[in-house]
N, C-alpha and C positions, 0 to 999 in steps of 0.2 A: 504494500500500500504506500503511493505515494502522500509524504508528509510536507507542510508547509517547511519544514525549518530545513529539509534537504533540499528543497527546491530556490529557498529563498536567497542565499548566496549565488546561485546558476546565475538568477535573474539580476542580480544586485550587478553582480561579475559582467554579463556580456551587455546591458544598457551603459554601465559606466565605463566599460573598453571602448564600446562605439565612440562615447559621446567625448572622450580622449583621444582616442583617433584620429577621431574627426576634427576634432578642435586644432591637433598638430599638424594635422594633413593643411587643414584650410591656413594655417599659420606660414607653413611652408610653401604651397604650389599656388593660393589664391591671392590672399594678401602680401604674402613676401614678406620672407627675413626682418629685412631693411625697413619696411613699415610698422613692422611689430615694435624691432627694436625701436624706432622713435618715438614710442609711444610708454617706454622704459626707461626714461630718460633719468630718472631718481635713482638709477644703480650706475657705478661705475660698468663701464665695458659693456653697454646695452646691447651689442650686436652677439657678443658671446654669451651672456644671459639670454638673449632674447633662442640663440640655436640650443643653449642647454633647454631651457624649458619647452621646446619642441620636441628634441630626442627624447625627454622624459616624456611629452605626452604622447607621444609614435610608438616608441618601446613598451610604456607602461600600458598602453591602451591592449594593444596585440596583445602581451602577457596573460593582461585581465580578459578577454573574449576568449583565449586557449587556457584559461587556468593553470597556467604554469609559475611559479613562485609569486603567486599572488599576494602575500603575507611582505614581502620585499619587495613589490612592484607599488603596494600601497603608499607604503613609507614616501618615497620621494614625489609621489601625483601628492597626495596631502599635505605633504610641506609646500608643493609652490600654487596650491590654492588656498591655503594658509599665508600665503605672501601677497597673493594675488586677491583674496579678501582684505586684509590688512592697507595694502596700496589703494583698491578701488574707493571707499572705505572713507578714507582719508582725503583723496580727490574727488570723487563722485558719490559721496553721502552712502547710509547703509543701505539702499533701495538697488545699487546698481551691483550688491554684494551676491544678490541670492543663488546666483549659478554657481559662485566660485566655492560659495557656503555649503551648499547641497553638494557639489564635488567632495569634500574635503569631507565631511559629514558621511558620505560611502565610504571613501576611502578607510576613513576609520572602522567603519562598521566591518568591511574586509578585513584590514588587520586583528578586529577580535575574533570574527567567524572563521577566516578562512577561505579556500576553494572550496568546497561544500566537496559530494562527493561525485559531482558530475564535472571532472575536472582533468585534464592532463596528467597535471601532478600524482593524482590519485592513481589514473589508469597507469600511468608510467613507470610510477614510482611504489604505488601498495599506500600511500600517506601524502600530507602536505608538508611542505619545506618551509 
């Protein structure tokens, strides 16, 4: 019998891979690098923050739809929407927070669940990493 609490990281996992993905993807091929980063202009070296937090969300996203070290893939997608809440935040009031919020807010909830057991990690490995 399928149960809520087996199924509900599956789901948690493959809408917040998407929506990581996408967000890295669209970061890199639509909007451009060099657009991102000028709009990152509060950190030193915006062009290299602006490509870390793409690989993070290209890599992290993939990981999270294949369930593969999901518990480590979490950690750094919820630090830079923890960053990325914090900055919006502070320049564009808490109204403009809520995506970055709910990001970060799965991410965690990942890190305590885990890949559930319809996962990679699981099938590959017998457990999660």
């Amino acid at each position: 019998m399928l149960q809520y609490k087996t199924i509900a990281p599956f789901v948690l996992r493959i809408f917040l891979g998407i929506v990581f993905l996408h967000a890295g993807l669209s970061k890199l091929l639509i909007r451009g690098t060099e657009s991102f980063a000028a709009s990152a202009t509060f950190f030193p070296y915006p062009l290299i923050w602006a490509w870390f937090v793409i690989t993070i969300e290209i890599i992290g996203g993939f990981f999270l739809i294949i369930g593969l070290f999901t518990k480590w893939s979490s950690i750094p997608l919820a630090t830079i929407m923890t960053v990325a809440v914090t900055t919006l935040w502070l320049s564009k009031g808490f109204y403009a927070t809520y995506a970055a919020l709910l990001g970060a807010t799965g991410c965690i909830v990942l890190f305590i669940l885990g890949a559930g057991i319809y996962s990679l990690e699981r099938a590959a490995f017998g457990k999660e990493w």
